[in-house]
C-alpha positions as CSV (number, residue, x, y, z in Angstrom):
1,X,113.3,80.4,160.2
2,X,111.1,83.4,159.3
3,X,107.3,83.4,159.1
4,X,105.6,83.9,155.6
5,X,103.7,87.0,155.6
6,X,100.0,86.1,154.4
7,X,98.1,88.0,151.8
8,X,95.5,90.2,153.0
9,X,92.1,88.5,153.8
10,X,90.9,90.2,150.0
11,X,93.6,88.6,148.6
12,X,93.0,84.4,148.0
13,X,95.2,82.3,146.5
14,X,94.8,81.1,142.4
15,X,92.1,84.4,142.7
16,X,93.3,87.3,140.1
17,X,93.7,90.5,142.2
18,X,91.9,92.3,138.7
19,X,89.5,89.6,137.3
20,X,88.5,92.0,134.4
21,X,92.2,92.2,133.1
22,X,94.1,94.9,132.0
23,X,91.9,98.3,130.9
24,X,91.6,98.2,127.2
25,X,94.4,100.5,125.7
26,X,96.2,101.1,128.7
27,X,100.1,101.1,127.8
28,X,102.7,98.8,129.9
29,X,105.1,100.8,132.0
30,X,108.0,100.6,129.4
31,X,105.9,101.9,126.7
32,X,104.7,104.5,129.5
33,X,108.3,105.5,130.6
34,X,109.2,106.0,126.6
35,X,106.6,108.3,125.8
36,X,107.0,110.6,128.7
37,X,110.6,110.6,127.7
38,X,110.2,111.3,124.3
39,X,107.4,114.8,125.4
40,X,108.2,117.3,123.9
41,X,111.2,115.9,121.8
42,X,108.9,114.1,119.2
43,X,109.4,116.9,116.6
44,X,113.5,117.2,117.5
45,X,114.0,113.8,117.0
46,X,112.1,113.7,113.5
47,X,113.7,116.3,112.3
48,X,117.0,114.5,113.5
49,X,116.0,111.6,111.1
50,X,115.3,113.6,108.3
51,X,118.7,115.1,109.1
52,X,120.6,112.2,109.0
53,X,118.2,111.0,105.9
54,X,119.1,113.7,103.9
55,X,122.7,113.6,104.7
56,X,123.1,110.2,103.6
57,X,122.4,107.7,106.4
58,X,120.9,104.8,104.9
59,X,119.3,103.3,108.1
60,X,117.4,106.7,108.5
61,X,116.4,107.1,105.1
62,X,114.8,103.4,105.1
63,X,113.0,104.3,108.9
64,X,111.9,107.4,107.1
65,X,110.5,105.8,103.5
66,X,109.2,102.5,105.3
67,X,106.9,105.1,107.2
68,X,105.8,107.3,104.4
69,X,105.4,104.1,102.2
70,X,104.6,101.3,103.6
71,X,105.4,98.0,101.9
72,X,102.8,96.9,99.3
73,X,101.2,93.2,100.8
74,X,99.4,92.1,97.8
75,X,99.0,93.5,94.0
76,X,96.1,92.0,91.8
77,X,97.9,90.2,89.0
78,X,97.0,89.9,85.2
79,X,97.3,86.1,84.4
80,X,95.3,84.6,82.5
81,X,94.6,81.2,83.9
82,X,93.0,78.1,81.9
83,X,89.6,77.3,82.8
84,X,89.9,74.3,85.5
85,X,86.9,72.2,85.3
86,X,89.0,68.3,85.3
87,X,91.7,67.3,86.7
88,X,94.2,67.4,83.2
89,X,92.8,70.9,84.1
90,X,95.2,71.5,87.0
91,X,98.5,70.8,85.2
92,X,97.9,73.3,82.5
93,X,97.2,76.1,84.9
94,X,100.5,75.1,87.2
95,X,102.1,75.3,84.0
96,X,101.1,78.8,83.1
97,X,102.1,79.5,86.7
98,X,105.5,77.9,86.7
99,X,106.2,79.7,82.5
100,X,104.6,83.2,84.2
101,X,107.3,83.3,87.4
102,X,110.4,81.9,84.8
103,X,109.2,84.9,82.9
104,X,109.4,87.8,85.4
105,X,105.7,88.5,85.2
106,X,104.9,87.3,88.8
107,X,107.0,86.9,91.3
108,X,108.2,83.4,93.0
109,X,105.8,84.0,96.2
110,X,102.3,85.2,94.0
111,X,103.4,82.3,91.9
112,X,103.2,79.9,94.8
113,X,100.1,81.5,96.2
114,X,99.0,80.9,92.8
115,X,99.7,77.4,92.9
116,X,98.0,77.3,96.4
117,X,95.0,78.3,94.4
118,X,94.8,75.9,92.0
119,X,95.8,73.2,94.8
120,X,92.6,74.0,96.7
121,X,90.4,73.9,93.6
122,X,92.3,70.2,92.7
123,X,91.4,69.2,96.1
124,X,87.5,70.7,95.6
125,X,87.5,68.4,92.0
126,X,89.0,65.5,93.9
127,X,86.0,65.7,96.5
128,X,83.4,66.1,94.3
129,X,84.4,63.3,91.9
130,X,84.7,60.7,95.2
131,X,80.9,62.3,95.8
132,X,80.0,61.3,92.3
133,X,81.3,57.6,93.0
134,X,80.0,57.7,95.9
135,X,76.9,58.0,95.2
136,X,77.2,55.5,92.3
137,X,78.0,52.9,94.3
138,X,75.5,53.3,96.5
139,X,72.4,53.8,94.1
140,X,73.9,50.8,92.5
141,X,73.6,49.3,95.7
142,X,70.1,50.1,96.4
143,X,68.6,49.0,93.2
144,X,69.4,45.4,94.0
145,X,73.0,45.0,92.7
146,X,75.0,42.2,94.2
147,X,78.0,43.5,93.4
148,X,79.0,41.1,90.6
149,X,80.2,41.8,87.2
C-alpha cells in the first residue's frame, strides 16, 4: 500500500482554498476556451449566418431574428374588467376572461394570468370578510353576550 500524500500545511481540510469565491465576472474555462477560439472570427461567422439566412436556412434565419427581436414577454391588454367589490363580483370578471380568450382577444396564458388576478383579489375579499366576522364575534363577545339566540 501507498502513502496519501497530505495537503500542504496552508491547505486544511473542510477549509475553502479561496474563501471569497470566484472573482465577480470572471468566465469558466469552457466559456474562456470559446472566446479565444472564436478571436478574430466573430465577424466571419456572422456573416456566415446571415449567409445561410439569406439563402434560406431556417435555423439561421430564427438565430438571426430571435437576436434582432427578441420575443415580447408581456403586452398591456385592453379588457375591460367588472368592478370586483363582492364575491358574485368574481364570477362575472372570470367570465369576461373565459368570453375574451374564446374570442381571440387575449390569448390562453394572459387569460390565465388574468384569472390569477382576480383569484388573488377573491382571496383578499375572502380575508377581509372572515376579519369582519371576526371581529363581530368578538365585540359581541365583549359586550356581555352569552352566546345564546
Amino acid at each position: 500500500m501507498t502513502e496519501k500524500k497530505r495537503h500542504p500545511a496552508a491547505f486544511k481540510p473542510g477549509q475553502s482554498g479561496n474563501p471569497a469565491g470566484k472573482p465577480k465576472g470572471a468566465k469558466n474555462h469552457a466559456t474562456r476556451a470559446l472566446l479565444k477560439l472564436m478571436e478574430g472570427s466573430a465577424a466571419q461567422i456572422a456573416k456566415a449566418v446571415l449567409t445561410a439566412a439569406k439563402g434560406g436556412d431556417m435555423a439561421a434565419a430564427k438565430f438571426v431574428l430571435e437576436r434582432i427581436v427578441p420575443a415580447a414577454k408581456d403586452r398591456p391588454l385592453t379588457l375591460t374588467l367588472p368592478a370586483i367589490k363582492t364575491a358574485a363580483d368574481i364570477a362575472a370578471a372570470q367570465s369576461a376572461i373565459l368570453q375574451a380568450v374564446a374570442a381571440g382577444e387575449i390569448t390562453p396564458s394572459e387569460g390565465t394570468t388574468l384569472a390569477g388576478i382576480v383569484e388573488t383579489r377573491r382571496k383578499a375579499l375572502e380575508t377581509d370578510e372572515l376579519a369582519q366576522r371576526l371581529a363581530e364575534l368578538e365585540s359581541r363577545m365583549e359586550g356581555g353576550s352569552n352566546g345564546h339566540a
